[in-house]
C-alpha positions in Angstrom: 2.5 -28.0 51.4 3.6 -30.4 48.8 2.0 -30.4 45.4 0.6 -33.7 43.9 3.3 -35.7 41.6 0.9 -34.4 38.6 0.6 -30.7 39.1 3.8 -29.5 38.2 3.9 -30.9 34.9 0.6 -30.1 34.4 1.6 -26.2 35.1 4.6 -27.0 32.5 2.7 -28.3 30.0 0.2 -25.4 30.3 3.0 -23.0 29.8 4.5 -24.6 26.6 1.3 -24.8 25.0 0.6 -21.1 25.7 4.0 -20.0 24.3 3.2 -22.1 21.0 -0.5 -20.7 21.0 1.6 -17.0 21.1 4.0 -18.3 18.6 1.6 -19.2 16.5 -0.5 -16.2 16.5 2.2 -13.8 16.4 3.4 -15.8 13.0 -0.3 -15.5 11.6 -0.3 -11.6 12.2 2.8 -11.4 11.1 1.6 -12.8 7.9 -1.0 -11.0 7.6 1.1 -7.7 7.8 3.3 -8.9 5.1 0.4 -9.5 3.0 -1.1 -6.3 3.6 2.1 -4.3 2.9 2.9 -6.6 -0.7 -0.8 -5.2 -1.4 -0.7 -1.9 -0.8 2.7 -1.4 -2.4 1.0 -3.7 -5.6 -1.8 -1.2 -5.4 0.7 2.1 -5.2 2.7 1.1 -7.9 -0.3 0.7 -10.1 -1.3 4.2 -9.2 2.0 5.6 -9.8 2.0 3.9 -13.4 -1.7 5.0 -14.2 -0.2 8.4 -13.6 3.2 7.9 -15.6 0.3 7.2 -18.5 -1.8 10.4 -18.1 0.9 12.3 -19.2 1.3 11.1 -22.3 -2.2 12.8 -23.1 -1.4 15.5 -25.7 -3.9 17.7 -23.8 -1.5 18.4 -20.8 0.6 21.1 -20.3 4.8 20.3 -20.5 4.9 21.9 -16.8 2.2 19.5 -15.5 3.7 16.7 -17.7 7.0 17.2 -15.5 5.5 17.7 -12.3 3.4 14.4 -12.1 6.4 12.4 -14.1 8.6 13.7 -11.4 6.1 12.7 -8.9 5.1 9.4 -10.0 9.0 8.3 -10.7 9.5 9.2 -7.5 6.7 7.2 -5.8 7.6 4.1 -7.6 11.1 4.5 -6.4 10.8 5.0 -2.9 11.3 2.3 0.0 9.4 2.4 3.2 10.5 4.8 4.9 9.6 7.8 2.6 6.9 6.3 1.0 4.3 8.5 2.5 5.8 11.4 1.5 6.4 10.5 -2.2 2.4 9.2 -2.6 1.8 12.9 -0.7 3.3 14.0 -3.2 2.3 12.1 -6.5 -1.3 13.1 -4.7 -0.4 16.8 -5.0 0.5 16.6 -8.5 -2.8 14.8 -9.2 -5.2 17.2 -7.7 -3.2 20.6 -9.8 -4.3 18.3 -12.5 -7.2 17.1 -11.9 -8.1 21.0 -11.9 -7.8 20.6 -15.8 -11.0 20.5 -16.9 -10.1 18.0 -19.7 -8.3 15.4 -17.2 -11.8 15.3 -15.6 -14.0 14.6 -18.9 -11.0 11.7 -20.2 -11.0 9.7 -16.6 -15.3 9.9 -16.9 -15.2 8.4 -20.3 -12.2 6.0 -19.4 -14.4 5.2 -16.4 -17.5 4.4 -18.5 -15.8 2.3 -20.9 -14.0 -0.4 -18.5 -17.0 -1.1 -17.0 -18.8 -1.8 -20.2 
């Protein structure tokens, strides 16, 4: 059973253009992954500063100062691999202060003004 003069490099150029249509697509999510990480990591460093500033409030208390400056330090130093752990824990030291009744009423009034 022999194939017509045409089919074969039909089937070949069938094949190449799938592997480029992969190629292709594979780059473009690639891409996007890369983007999404450069965000996130924009986003988590902004976080860790934002908490860097809320200890220089002279309502905090030097223990709580230490814990989140420790924290957020270590959050904005950390590479990939233990990066969930240090935002765990800058999350941690957020929440013991968030239980401050003061950090509550400053973020509501810092939240009312940058809107305005």
């Amino acid at each position: 059973m022999d194939l017509p003069i045409f089919v074969a490099p039909l089937i070949i150029l069938l094949i190449i253009w799938y592997l480029t249509f992969s190629a292709t697509r594979l780059d473009r999510l690639h891409q996007r992954v890369e983007t999404s990480w450069a965000n996130l990591d924009a986003i988590l460093q902004r976080r860790a500063s934002l908490a860097l500033e809320l200890t220089h409030f002279p309502e905090t208390d030097p223990a709580g100062n230490l814990l989140l400056t420790s924290a957020a330090h270590h959050a904005r130093a950390a590479d990939i691999s233990v990066r969930s752990e240090a935002e765990s824990s800058l999350t941690a030291a957020l929440l013991l202060l968030r239980q401050e009744s003061w950090l509550v009423r400053n973020t509501q009034i810092y939240s009312k003004n940058s809107i305005r």
